[in-house]
C-alpha angles and dihedrals in degrees: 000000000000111000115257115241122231114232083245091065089037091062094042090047089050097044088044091053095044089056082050089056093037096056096044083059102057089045089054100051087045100054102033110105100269129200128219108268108206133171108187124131099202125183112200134180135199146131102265120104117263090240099057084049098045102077101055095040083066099043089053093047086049096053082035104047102197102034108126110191123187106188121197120202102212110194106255097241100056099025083112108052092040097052091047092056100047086044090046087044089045089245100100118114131275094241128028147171123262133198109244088233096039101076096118091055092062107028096106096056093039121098119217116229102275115240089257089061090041093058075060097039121028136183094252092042081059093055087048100051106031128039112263104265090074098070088047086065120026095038123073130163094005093296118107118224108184150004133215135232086198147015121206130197142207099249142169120263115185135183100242084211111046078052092052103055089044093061100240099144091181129025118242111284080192138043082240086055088044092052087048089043096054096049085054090046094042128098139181147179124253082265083061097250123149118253102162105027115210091229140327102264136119102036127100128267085267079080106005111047093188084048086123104044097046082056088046090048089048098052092044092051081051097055101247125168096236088189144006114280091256089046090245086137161342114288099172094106089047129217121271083047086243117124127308145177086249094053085039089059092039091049085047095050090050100047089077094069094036108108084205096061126083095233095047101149110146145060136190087214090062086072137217110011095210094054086039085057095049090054109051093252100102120042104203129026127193110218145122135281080249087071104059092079083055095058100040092055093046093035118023101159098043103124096225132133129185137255144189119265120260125262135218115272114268089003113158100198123045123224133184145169131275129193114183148145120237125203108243127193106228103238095242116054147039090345099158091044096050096046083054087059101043097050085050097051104043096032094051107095087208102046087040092048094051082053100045081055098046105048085025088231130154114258117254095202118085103220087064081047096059090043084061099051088114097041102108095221095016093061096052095056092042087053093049090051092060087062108033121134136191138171133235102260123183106221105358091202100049090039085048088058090036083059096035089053086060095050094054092046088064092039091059107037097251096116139009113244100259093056098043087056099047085051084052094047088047083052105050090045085060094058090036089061097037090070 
């Protein structure tokens, strides 16, 4: 006959077989496949359409249940403006997009990735991540105050054809090789006008949008001290009003629409570059990865490729010039929240890359960088990335004027080119130290 078991043995029994569910329980829940569980309700704003943005907004609330994004599109020429006023009324969004120059303009309305987010995201997890300009211009004072989807470079567009016919088998690798290259691309009339201009370069933003940012990317290339070491000023002019890297870099950039010099090839009276390019009157075009859409709709049939931007002769290390947004977290508001939700959405290869399709813009993490090494136009943007190099500017719109204004002065005789840069460099002190 079985043994009758006494109430005591049946208690223990029972309790030992309740631990024994319990922890099959726990072990259950912990292994099972989980999904994020977020409750954040996170307004952002940016340039960019609804519809390049909507597919990764859902693939990030899939992989986050609970996320709710509201994303708001802010027309490009008064974003600023816009964004400065709601901040300043307390309506402003959670999350926004930042210029990558522009750091000291919103510094005070940013807020830095809290410690909790940085024991997430560190500074060394950001260099390796990101290139390295990112951190120059996203990092001060050892905090960290946004992060990029993408990150954009100057580059070389040529007409394959115009090329062709003039008998250039390979694009300069050089700014020599550039100079010899124009004066093969370039074509007049017997009055000594321009009809196929060698490339758009040397004229002002009324013809060459990117007029600034070629002359940044040359004095850059150059070594110049854009600013001070604390940043209290600009330094590019110098300072005995002698030659400089910085007024080197300016006389070069302006050969190129002086009728006196050899390699004269552009005009503010041509017009726009990148219609000049569209249309077979201009060889070579400097512009970023952003502007292909615009030529192939314009242009689908134009027979042009892309290139990397020259060097300086016997340079050892490349540069080039970067243009990007950066997600920021506003100051008041859900800031660790919302930090959660910009490292996971810049530093995620497959959010990033729905992006990078939709807006057909270049990565900014290295690892999809490295993915593209054998892509023929993505490759030359990822390594320029690599090397691209900026400098901490105050307010990028107003400086942009402050240097076009310089540009126009030579152009148009009112000042020679030593004085024009020293008035640039006395006007963007000025912003500098307004700030």
């Amino acid at each position: 006959m079985p043994t009758k078991l006494t109430q005591k043995q049946v208690i223990i029994i029972g309790f030992a077989f309740f631990v024994v569910l319990l922890v099959g329980v726990v072990v259950y829940f912990n292994l099972r496949p989980s999904s994020k569980t977020v409750t954040a309700k996170l307004v952002v704003w940016g340039t960019d359409d609804p519809q390049a943005m909507k597919d990764m907004f859902d693939a990030y609330k899939s992989a986050n249940h609970g996320a709710e994004i509201t994303y708001r599109q802010i027309d490009a020429s008064t974003y600023q403006t816009t964004l400065l006023a709601a901040l300043a009324a307390g309506t402003g969004p959670d999350v926004f997009e930042i210029n990558d120059h522009d750091l000291p303009l919103w510094e005070n309305v940013v807020a830095p990735m809290p410690a909790t987010n940085i024991e997430q995201f560190s500074l060394v997890t950001l260099q390796n991540d990101f290139p390295t300009v990112v951190s120059q211009d996203f990092v001060d004072g050892g905090n960290v105050y946004a992060l990029p989807l993408s990150l954009d470079t100057l580059a070389m567009y040529y007409n394959k054809d115009l090329v062709d016919s003039a008998g250039i088998a390979e694009m300069p690798k050089t700014w020599d090789e550039f100079d010899t290259d124009v004066t093969r691309l370039r074509e007049t009339n017997a009055q000594g006008q321009i009809t196929q201009a060698g490339a758009a370069i040397g004229g002002s933003a009324a013809s060459i949008p990117n007029a600034v940012d070629i002359l940044y990317l040359l004095m850059l290339q150059n070594g110049t001290q854009m600013t001070t070491p604390t940043f209290s000023g600009a330094s590019f002019a110098g300072t005995s009003g002698g030659a400089s890297p910085g007024l080197s870099a300016f006389n070069f950039y302006l050969q190129f629409a002086n009728p006196g010099s050899p390699y004269y090839t552009w005009t503010d009276e041509l017009g726009d570059a990148e219609s000049n390019f569209i249309q077979g009157k201009a060889a070579i075009l400097f512009d970023y990865a952003a502007a292909a859409t615009d030529i192939k709709q314009k242009a689908p049939f134009l027979h042009y490729a892309v290139a990397a931007v020259p060097q300086p002769s016997g340079a050892t290390i490349s540069v080039s010039y970067p243009s990007y947004q950066g997600l920021a977290v506003a100051r008041f508001g859900q800031v660790a929240a919302a930090w959660n939700f910009v490292i996971g959405l810049t530093t995620d290869n497959s959010l990033v890359g729905l992006y990078n399709k939709e807006t057909g813009t270049p990565s900014a993490l290295r690892s999809v960088i490295q993915a593209n090494a054998n892509d023929p136009t993505l490759s030359i943007f990822g390594t320029q990335a690599l090397t691209a190099r900026s400098w901490h500017e105050a307010d990028s719109g107003k400086i942009a004027d402050v240097m076009n204004a310089a540009i126009v002065s030579v152009l148009n005789g009112s000042a020679e080119s030593t004085k024009a840069l020293q008035t640039a460099q006395a006007g963007v002190n000025a912003i500098i130290q307004s700030k």
